[in-house]
Every structure is written in C-alpha cells, then in structure tokens.
C-alpha positions in Angstrom: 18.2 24.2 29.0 18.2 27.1 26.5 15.2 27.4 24.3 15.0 29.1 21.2 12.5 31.2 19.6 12.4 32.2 15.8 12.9 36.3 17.0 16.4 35.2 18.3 15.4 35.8 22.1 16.4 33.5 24.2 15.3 32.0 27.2 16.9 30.9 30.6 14.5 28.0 31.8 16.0 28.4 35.4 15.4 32.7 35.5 12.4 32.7 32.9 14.0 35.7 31.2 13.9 36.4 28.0 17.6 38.4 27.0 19.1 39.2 23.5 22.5 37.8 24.1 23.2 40.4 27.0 23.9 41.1 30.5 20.3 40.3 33.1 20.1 42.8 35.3 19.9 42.7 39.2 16.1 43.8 38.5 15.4 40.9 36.6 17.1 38.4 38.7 15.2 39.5 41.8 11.7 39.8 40.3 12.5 36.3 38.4 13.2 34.5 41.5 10.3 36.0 43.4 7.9 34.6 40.8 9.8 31.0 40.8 9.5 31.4 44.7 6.0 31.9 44.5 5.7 29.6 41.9 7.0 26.9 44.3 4.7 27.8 46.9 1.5 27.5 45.2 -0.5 23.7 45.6 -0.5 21.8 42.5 -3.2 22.2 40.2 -4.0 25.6 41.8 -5.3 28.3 38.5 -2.8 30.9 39.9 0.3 28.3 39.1 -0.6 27.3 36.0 -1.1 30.8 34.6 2.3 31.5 36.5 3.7 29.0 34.8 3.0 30.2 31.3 4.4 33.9 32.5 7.9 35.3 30.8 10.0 38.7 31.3 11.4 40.3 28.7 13.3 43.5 30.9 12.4 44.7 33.9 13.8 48.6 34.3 13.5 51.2 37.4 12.3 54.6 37.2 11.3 57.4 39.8 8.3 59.9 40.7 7.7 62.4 42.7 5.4 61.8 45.5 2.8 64.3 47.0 5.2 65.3 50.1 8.2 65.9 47.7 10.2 62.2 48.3 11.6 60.6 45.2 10.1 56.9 45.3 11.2 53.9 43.0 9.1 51.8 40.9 9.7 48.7 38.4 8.4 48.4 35.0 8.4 44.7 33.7 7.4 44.2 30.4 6.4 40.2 29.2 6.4 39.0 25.5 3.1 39.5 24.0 2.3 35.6 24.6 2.1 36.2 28.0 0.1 38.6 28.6 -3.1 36.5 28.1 -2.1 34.3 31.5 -0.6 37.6 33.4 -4.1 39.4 32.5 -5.6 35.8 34.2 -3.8 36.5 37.1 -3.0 40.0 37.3 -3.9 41.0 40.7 -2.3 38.2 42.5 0.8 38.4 40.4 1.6 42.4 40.9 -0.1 42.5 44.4 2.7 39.4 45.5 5.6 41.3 44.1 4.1 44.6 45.6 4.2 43.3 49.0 7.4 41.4 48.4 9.6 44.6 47.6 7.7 47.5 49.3 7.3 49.3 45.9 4.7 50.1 42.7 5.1 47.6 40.0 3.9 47.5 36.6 3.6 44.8 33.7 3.2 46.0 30.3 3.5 43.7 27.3 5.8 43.8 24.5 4.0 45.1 20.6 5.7 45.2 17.6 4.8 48.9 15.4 5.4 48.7 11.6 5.8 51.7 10.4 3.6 52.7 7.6 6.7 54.0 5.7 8.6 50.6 5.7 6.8 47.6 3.5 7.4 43.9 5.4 7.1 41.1 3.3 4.3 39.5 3.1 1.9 41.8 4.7 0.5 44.0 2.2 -1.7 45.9 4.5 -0.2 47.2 8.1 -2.3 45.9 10.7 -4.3 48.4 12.9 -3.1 46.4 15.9 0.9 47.4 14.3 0.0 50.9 14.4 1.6 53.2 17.0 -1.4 54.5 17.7 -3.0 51.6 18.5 0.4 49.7 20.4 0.4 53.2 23.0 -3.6 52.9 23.6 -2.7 49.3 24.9 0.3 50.3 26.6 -2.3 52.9 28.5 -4.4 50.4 29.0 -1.8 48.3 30.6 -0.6 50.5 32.7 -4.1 51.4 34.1 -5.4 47.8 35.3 -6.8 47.2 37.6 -8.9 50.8 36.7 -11.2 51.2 33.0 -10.5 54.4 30.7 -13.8 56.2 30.8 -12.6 59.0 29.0 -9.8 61.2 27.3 -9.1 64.7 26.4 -6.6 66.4 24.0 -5.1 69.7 24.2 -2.9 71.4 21.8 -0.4 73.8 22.2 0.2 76.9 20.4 3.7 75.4 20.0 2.4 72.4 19.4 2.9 70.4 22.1 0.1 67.7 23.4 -1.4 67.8 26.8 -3.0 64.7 27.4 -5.9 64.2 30.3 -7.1 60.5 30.5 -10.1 60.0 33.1 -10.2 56.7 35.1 -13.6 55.2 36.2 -14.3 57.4 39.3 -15.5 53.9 41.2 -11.8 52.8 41.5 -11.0 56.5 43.3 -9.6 54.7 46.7 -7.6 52.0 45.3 -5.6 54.0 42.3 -5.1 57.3 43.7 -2.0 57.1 45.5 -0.7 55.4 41.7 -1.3 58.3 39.6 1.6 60.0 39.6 3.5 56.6 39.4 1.2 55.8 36.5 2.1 58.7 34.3 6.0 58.6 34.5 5.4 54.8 33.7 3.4 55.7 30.5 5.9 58.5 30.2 8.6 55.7 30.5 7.2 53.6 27.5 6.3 56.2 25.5 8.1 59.6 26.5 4.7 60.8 26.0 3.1 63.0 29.0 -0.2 61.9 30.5 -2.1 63.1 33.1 -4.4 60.8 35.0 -7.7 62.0 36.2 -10.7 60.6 37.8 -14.5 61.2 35.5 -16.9 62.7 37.6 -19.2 60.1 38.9 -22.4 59.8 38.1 -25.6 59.6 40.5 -25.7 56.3 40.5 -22.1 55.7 40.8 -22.0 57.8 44.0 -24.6 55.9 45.4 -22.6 52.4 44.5 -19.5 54.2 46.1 -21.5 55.1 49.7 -22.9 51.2 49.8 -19.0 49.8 49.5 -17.8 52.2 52.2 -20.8 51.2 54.2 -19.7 47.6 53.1 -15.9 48.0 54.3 -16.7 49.6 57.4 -19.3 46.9 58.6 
C-alpha cells in the first residue's frame, strides 16, 4: 500500500509517514507506532479515533533547551501536512498529552504552509495569498506552538544593529499549566523559524485574578 499525492510525497499506510523518497528516522518510527498503538486501543466509533485516524507526519526532528536548573532536556517537533491539522486541532490535548506521557518529554505539532514569495510569480495565481505570506505562515506557526495557551499580546523591539527582540504575552489564565514550557516553546519557534521569541505571561486583569483564586480553590477542594 503506497499512496500517492500530486506534491510527490508519499505515504507508508503501515507508519503513516509522509517521506520524499528518503530515509524515516528513528523519531518518526517511534512516534508513528505510538499513534497506531493508541489508535488500536481506542473503542470503535470513539471521536478521538476517528480524528486519529485522519492524522499524518510529515518529519518529526529533536532539539534541546536549557532548563531553569542548567540540564539540557530533549524535545520532539512533529510537523503534519496542512490537511491534518483540522483533526489534530480536534484532538489536540489527547494526542500530545498521550505521546507526552508515553516518552517522558515536551512534544509539539506544528503544521506544514507553503510561502510564495512575492518575488517569484506561480502560475495561475495572480495575486499571492495573505495566508502564502511569511508573515502570516510564522504567526500560525506561533500560534501552533502556543496551544493549548491564546496570544493576548506582542511587543517588538529593535536594535540599534538591527536586530528584533520579540516578547509575545500568553493569556495569564494558563500561568500553571504553560510555564514550565516556555523556554521549550521558544527554541521550538526558534527551530521553525530561526527567529528569537520570548514568551511572557500579560498581566492579569482584576477579573482574571479573581477567576484564577476560584480554580485554585476549585483544585484544592
């Protein structure tokens, strides 16, 4: 069983990779067969399987960060074909927090977006797309990388020499669960991109201070 699709990927029914005539790495094997596995141990007709089911890789690479205490720690960064990020967005939670828990280590999905530069004319398109603009593909790579948290907010700085330092505030609600992944987050974005972020929390608001007191109240009950 080989399928294949007009961009001249091709796909491995039994490793639901997607490879361009080359060599799948150990990465990919192991995070294909832990989504088969749990693929297999989902009940029939359950919403988690059939999104699961309509879920492809493209690559799956390793990078490292630098924790707080000083320890070099490894993440993966899988990135799907653009058609499958509608299911993986379905079933995002599950999908990372299974793989999490299987291999003891930060994952994240980003999905694949084609730029056409303004420079170069494609046939047939007459006018580039805003959604084929880098500008646009990075603020959806960001995005990506920052579920489950929202972007409240971003601030630019430029350097006398021109350099970009880049401050992106996350919704201050999502504090407990995404702070240990900041640091993870930004070599991720800094993976796709080679761009450097700097993840931040927005001061919260009155209200939002309140909300955060009733959930701790909540969790401790």
């Amino acid at each position: 069983g080989v399928y294949t699709q007009p961009n001249i990927r091709m796909f491995n029914v039994g490793s639901r990779i997607f490879s361009k005539d080359r060599k799948i790495n150990e990465n990919e094997e192991t995070i294909s067969k832990l989504i088969n596995d749990y693929q297999i141990q989902l009940k029939e007709g359950s919403v988690i399987k059939k999104d699961l089911e309509r879920i492809f890789i493209s690559t799956v690479e390793e990078f490292y960060y630098t924790e707080r205490n000083g320890n070099k720690a490894k993440c993966l960064l899988i990135r799907l074909p653009y058609k499958s990020l509608e299911p993986f967005r379905n079933i995002r939670g599950a999908f990372v927090g299974h793989l999490e828990r299987k291999l003891n280590l930060q994952v994240y999905v980003v999905a694949y977006r084609q730029i056409l530069s303004k420079r170069v004319k494609t046939p047939g398109i007459k006018k580039r797309p805003i959604s084929r603009t880098l500008t646009h593909v990075y603020d959806k790579m960001l995005e990506d990388v920052t579920l489950p948290s929202t972007i409240v907010g971003r601030q630019i700085r430029v350097q006398t020499d021109g350099t970009q330092t880049i401050k992106v505030f996350l919704d201050p609600l999502d504090k407990e669960k995404m702070e240990d992944r900041l640091d993870s987050m930004s070599e991720a974005y800094k993976k796709l991109t080679a761009r450097k972020v700097r993840f931040l929390f927005a001061k919260p608001t009155k209200f939002q201070k309140q909300l955060a007191e009733f959930k701790k109240k909540q969790t401790q009950a």
